[in-house]
N, CA, C and O atoms as a GROMACS GRO file, in nm:
protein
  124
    1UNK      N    1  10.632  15.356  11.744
    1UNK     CA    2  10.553  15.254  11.674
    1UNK      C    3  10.404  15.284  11.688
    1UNK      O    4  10.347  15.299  11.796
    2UNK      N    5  10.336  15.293  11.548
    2UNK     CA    6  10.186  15.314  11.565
    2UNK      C    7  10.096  15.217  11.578
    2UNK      O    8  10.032  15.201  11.474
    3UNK      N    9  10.060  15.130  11.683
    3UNK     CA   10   9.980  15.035  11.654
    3UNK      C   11   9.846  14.998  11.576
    3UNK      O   12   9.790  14.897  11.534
    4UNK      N   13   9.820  15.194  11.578
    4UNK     CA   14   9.704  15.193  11.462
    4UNK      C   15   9.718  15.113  11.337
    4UNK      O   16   9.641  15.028  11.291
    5UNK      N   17   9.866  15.171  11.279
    5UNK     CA   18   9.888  15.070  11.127
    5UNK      C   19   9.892  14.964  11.087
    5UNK      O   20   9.916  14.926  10.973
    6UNK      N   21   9.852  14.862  11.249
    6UNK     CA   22   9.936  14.696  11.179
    6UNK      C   23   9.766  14.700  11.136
    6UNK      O   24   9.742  14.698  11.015
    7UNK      N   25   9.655  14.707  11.228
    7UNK     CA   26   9.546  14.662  11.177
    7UNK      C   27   9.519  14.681  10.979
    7UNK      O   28   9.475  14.604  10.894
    8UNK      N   29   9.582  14.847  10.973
    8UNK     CA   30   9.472  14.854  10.845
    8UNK      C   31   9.631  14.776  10.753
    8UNK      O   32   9.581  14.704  10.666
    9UNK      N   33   9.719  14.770  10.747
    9UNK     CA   34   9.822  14.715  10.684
    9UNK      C   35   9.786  14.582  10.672
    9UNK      O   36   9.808  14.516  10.571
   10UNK      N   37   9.745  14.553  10.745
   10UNK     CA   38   9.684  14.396  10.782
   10UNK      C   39   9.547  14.323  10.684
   10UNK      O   40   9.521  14.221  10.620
   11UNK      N   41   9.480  14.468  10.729
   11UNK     CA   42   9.341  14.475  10.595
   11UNK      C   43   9.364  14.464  10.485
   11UNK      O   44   9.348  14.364  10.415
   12UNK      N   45   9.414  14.589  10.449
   12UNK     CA   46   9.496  14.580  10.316
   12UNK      C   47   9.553  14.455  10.197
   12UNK      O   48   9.527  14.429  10.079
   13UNK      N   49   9.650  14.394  10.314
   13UNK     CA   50   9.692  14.257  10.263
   13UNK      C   51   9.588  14.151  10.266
   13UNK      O   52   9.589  14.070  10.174
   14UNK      N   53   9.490  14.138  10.369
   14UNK     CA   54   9.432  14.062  10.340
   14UNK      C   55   9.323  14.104  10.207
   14UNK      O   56   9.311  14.028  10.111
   15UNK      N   57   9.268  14.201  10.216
   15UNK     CA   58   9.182  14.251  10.083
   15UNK      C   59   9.266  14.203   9.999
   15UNK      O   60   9.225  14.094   9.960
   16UNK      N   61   9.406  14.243   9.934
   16UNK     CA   62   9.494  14.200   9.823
   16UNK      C   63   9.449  14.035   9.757
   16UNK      O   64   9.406  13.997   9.648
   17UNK      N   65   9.491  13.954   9.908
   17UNK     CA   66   9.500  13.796   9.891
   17UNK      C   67   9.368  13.791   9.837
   17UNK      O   68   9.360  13.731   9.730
   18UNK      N   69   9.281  13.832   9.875
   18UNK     CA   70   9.073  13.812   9.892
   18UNK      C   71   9.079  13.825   9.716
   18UNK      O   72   9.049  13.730   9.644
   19UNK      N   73   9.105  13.908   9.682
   19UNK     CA   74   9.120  13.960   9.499
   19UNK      C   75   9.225  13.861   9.463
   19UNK      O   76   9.218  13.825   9.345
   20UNK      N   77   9.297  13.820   9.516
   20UNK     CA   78   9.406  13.775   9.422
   20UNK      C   79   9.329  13.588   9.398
   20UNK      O   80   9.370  13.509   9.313
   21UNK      N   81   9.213  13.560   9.501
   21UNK     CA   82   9.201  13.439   9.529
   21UNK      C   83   9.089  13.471   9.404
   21UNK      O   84   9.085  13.418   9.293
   22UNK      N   85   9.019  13.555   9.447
   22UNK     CA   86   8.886  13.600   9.383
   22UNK      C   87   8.949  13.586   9.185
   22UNK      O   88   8.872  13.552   9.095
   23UNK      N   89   9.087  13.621   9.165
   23UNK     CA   90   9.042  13.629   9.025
   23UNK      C   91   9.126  13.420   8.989
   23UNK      O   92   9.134  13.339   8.897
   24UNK      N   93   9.146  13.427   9.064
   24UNK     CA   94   9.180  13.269   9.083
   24UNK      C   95   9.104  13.154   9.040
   24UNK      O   96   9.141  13.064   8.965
   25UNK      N   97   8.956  13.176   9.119
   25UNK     CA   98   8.865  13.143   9.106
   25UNK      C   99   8.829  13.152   9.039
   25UNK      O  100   8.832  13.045   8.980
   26UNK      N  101   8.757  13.260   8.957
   26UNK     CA  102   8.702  13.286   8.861
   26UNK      C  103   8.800  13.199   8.695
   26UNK      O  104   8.755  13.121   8.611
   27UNK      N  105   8.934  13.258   8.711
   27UNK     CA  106   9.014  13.138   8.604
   27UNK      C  107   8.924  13.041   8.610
   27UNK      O  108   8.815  13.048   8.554
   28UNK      N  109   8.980  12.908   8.705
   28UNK     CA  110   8.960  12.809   8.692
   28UNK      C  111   8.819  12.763   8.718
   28UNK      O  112   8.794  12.647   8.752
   29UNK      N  113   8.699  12.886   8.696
   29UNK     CA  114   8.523  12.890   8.683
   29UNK      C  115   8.551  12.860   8.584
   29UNK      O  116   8.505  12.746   8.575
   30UNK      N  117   8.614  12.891   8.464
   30UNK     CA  118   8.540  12.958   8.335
   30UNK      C  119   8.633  12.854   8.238
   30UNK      O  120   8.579  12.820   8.132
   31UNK      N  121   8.762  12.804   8.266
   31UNK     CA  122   8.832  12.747   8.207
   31UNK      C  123   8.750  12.601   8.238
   31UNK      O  124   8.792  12.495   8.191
   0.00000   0.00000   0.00000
């Protein structure tokens, strides 16, 4: 087990959610 990977796996997903909130937002800006 690499413990290196949970961090950036971890990043990753959170970056994902960060964009997924980010275009979320922006919808319900503009609508």
């Amino acid at each position: 087990m690499e413990e290196s990977n949970v961090p950036t796996c971890r990043h990753e997903l959170v970056a994902t959610m960060h964009v997924k909130v980010q275009k979320l937002f922006l919808i319900h800006a503009t609508s």
